[in-house]
N, C-alpha and C positions, 0 to 999 in steps of 0.2 A: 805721689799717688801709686808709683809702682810698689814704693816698699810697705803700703796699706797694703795693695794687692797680694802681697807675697804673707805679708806677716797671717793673713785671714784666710790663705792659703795652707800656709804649716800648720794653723789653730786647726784649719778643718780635717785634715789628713791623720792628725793625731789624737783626731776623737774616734771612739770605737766604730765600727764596725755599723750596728743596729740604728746609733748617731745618725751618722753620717746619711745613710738611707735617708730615714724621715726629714731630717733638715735640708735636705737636695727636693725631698715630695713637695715642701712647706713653700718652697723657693720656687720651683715650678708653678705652682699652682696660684702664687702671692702675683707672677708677672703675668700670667693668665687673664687673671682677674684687673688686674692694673691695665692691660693693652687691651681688653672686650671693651667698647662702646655699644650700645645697643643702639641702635638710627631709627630716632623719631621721627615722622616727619612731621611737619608744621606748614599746612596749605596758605600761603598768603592771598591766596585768589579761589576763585569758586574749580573745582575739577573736568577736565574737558572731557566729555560725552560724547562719544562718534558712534554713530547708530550705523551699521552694515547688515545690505542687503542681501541674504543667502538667495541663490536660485532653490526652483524646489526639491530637484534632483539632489544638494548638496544640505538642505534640512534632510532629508532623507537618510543622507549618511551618516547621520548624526545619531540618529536613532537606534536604538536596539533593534530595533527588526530590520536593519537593515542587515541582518547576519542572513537576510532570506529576502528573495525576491517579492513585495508587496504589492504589487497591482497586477494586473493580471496579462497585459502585454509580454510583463515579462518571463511568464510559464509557457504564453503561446511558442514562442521562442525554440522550446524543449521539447512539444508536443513528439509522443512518438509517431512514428508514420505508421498508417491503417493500408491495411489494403479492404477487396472487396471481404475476406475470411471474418472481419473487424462489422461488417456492416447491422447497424443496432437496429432491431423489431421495439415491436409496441411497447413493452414492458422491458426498460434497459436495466433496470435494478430488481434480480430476482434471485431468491435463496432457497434450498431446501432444507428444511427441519434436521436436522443430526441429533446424535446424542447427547443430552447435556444440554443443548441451547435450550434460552428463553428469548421472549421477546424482548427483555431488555439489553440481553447478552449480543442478541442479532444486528437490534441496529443500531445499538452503542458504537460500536467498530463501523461504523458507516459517520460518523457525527450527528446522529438525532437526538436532537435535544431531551435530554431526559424526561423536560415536562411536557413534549409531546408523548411520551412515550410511556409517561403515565396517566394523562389522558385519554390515551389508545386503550390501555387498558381497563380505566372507568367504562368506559363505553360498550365492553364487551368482555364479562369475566374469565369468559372459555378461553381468550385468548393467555391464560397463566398455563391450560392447560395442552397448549400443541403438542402434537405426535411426531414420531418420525417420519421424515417422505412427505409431509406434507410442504405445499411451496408458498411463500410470500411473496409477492412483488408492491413497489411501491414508486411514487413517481413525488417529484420535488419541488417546489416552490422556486423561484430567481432567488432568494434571499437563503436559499438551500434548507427549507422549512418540508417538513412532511406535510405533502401536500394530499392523499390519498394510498390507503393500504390496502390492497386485497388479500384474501387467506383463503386458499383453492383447502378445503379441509376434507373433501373428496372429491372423485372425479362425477360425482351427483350435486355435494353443495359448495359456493363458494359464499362468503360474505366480504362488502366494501365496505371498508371508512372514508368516510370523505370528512376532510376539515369544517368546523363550522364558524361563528363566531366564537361560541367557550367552548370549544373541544371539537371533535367526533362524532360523527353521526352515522348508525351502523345501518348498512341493509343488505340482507340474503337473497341469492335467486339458488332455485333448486331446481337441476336439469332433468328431464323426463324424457330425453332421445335415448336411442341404443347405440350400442357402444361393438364396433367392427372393426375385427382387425385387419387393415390393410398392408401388402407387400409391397413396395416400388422400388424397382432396379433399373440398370442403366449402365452404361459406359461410360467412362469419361473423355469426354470430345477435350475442347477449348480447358475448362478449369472444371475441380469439383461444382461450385457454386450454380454454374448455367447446365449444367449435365444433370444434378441434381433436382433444377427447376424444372428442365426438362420433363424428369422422369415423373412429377406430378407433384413433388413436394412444396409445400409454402416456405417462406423466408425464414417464419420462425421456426420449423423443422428441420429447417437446414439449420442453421444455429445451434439446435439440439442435437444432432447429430456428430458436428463436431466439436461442441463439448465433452461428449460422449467418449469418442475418438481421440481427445487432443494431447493425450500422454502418450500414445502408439505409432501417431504420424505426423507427420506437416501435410498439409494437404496440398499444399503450393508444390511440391514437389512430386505430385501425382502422375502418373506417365499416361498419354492417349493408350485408350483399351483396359485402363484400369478396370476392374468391374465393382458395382456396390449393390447391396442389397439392405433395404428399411422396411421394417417392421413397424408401426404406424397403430398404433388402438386411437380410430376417429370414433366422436359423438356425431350421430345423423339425428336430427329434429327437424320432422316435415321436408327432406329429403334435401338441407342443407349439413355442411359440416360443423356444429358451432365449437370445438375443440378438440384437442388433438392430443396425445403422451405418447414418447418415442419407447417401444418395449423392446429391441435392439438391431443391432448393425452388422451388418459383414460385407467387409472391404478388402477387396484381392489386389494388390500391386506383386509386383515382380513375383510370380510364382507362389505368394505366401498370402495365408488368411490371417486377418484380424477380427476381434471381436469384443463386443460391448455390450451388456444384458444389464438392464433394468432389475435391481433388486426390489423388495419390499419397503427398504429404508430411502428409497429412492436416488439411491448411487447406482454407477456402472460397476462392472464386475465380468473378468475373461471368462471363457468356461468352467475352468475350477475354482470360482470362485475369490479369487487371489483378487483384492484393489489394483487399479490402473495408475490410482495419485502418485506421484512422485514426491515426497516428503521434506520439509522446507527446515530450514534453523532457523529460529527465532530471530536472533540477531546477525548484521552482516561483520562481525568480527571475533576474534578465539575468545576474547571475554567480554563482560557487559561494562559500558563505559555509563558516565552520567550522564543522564538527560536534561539538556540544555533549555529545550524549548518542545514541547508538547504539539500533537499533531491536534489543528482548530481549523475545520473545515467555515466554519462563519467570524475569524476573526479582521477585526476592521483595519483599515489603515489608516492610522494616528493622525495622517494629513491630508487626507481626501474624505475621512469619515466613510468610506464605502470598503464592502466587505472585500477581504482581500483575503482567499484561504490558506494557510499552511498547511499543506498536503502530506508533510510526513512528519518526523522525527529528528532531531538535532541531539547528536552525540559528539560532546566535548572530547577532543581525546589529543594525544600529541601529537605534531606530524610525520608521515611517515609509517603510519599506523598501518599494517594490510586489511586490506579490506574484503573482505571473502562473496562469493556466488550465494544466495540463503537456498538453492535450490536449482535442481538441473535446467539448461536453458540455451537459448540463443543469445546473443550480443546481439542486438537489433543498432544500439547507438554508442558511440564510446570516439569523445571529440571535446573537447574546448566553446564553450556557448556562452556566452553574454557573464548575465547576474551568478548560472550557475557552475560558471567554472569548469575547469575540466569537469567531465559528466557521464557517466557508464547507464545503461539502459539495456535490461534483461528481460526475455519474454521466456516466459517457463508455458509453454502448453498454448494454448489460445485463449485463457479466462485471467490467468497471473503473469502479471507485469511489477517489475522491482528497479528505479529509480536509486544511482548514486552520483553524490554532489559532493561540490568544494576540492576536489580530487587534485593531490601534486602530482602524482602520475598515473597513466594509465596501463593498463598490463594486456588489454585483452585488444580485440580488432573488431569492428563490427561483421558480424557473418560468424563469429566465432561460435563451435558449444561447447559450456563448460558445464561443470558437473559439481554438485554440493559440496560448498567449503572449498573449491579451487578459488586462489588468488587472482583478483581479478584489477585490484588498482591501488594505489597508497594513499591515507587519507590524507589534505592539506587544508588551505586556505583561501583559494582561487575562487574568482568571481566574485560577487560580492557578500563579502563578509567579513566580519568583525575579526574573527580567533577564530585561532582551532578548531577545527568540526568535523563532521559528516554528518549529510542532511542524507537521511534514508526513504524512501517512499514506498508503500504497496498498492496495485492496484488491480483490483477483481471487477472484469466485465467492463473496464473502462471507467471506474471509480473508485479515487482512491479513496484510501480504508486508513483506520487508525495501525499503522505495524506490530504496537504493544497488544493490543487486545486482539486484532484481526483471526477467525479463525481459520488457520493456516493447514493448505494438506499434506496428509501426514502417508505412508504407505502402510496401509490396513487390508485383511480380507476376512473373509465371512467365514464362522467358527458354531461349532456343536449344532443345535438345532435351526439357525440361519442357513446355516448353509448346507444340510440338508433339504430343506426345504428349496433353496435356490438351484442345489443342481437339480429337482424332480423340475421345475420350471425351464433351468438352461433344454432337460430332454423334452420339450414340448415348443419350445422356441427356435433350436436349432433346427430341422427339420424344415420350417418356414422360410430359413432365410437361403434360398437356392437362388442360381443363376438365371440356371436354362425354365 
């Protein structure tokens, strides 16, 4: 056997070169094929079937949407904390007209259903045609449906929508009081808010006022003897107030005035005219990642059948990712929570609020301010979720908004014939707003 081996040995050594290759490939490949059995199997009996009981917490996990917190305990969770500054009036969802918006543009970035919202529009064609400075408020159904729209289209007419069976049903009141402008000032005692009630104003004046205000100060940090002064254009009919529009503000803390004046597009605006907004990035990272999952203010939960809303945006991205500020602000929240994981919480102003999740780390402290485009946390995978993300949120007035479309503020001021016209206004308004 050995001198088989040996002699088919020499035979092969002394074939060329190119030989020897292929007849070694042919050899390989011949015991390959020789040693692969493929394993059939062949059941001689019927196949055993064990049926196992998931809880429902663990169908859940199973899920795609468990990359997001789906029932709604679980956002409670996250809430950020309100103070009294937070406290919501009659009309909690309200907008004013800008440049460029429509009504679909508006409350598209709110999640209204398009075909309310074309609807809205059968009902009442003027509404293709809003102005600037004119205001919307609208209020919502449990199932987060547009439940009634108002459109204040001067400070003479407004008209309502209200829902019907197929659609919208319009109706106008037109006001016939006069319209006086009132001053009320004050000190500040205990907090802005009770100082302010004090001074004569309603709740929802006060709300207006620091909105107005809320790019210039915190009002939580106001000192006793603050002084304020409101400028107030009230409607009197039959010697009630039926409405009110704030024409501006001036607020003395430590030796120094601030100021807020009511334009004609219905924005604030300092003396020279120069915008108050503080100006936001689109996204909260240096570039645009894929969007994973879409913000669905009425999407259901696969297992309970009941709406469970996705409040922001889901960006796939690797971990590790910096996650940026989209705009000047406080750290209100920045801690480890439940479903959403490490979780950073920014309040820019007192109207915008910006929500970040899934977070491997955190960068900033609560109480912190940061400033546009500072690093605030790394993205990861924490809490519950599938992969890679960041779950982003925006939210205006205490409602969050779609972030992709949301219309987000930018730092503008009044130019050419605006703002001439607005300083001849600031010198006729200024003058009103004294102490003594």
């Amino acid at each position: 056997m050995q001198q088989i081996a040996r002699s088919v040995a020499l035979a092969f050594n002394n074939l060329p070169r190119p030989h020897r290759v292929m007849l070694g490939s042919l050899t390989v490949l011949t015991l390959a094929v020789a040693v692969w059995r493929p394993y059939v199997y062949h059941p001689t009996s019927s196949p055993i079937v064990r049926t196992i009981e998931l809880e429902q917490n663990e169908i859940r996990s199973l899920l795609p949407e468990a990359s997001e917190p789906i029932d709604q305990a679980a956002q409670e969770d996250e809430a950020i904390p309100q103070d009294e500054l937070d406290e919501k009036t009659d009309t909690p969802h309200e907008y004013v007209v800008s440049t460029g918006d429509t009504l679909s543009s508006i409350l598209n970035q709110y999640g209204i259903d398009m075909g309310d919202i074309s609807r809205l529009a059968a009902a009442d064609k003027d509404l293709r045609n809003m102005k600037i400075g004119q205001q919307l408020s609208w209020s919502l159904t449990a199932d987060g449906d547009l439940q009634q729209l108002t459109w204040e289209m001067s400070r003479r007419e407004t008209r309502t929508y209200d829902r019907v069976a197929n659609g919208f049903k319009m109706s106008s009141e037109t006001q016939q009081g006069e319209w006086v402008n009132s001053l009320l000032k004050g000190t500040v005692g205990g907090s802005f808010v009770t100082s302010a009630r004090n001074a004569g104003l309603t709740s929802t004046e006060v709300s207006a006022v620091i909105k107005a205000m809320q790019w210039q100060m915190d009002f939580r940090k106001l000192k006793k003897d603050d002084e304020f002064a409101v400028l107030m254009s009230r409607e009197m009919l039959d010697g009630k107030r039926e409405q009110s529009q704030l024409v501006g503000v001036r607020i003395r803390t430590e030796g120094k005035d601030y100021y807020a004046i009511r334009a004609e597009d219905g924005k604030f605006y300092d003396r020279n005219g120069t915008g108050l907004a503080k100006g936001f990035l689109r996204f909260p990272t240096a570039r645009q990642f894929r969007v994973s999952s879409n913000f669905n203010p009425r999407r259901l939960n696969p297992v309970t059948g009941r709406v469970a809303p996705h409040r922001g945006v889901d960006f796939a991205m690797p971990q590790g990712t910096p996650v940026l500020a989209v705009g000047d602000g406080e750290v209100v929240m920045a801690k480890r929570s439940g479903a959403a994981g490490y979780y950073v919480a920014i309040r820019h102003g007192r109207t915008y609020t910006t929500r970040y999740m899934h977070l491997r780390k955190i960068l900033v402290k609560p109480g912190q301010k940061v400033k546009r485009g500072d690093r605030i946390a790394l993205s990861g995978n924490t809490g519950r979720s599938t992969g890679p993300h960041l779950h982003y949120e925006v939210w205006i007035n205490q409602q969050a908004v779609n972030p992709l479309t949301a219309k987000l503020p930018r730092t503008e001021g009044l130019t050419g014939s605006d703002r001439t016209d607005y300083l001849a206004q600031v010198k006729q308004v200024l003058p009103q707003l004294r102490f003594d």
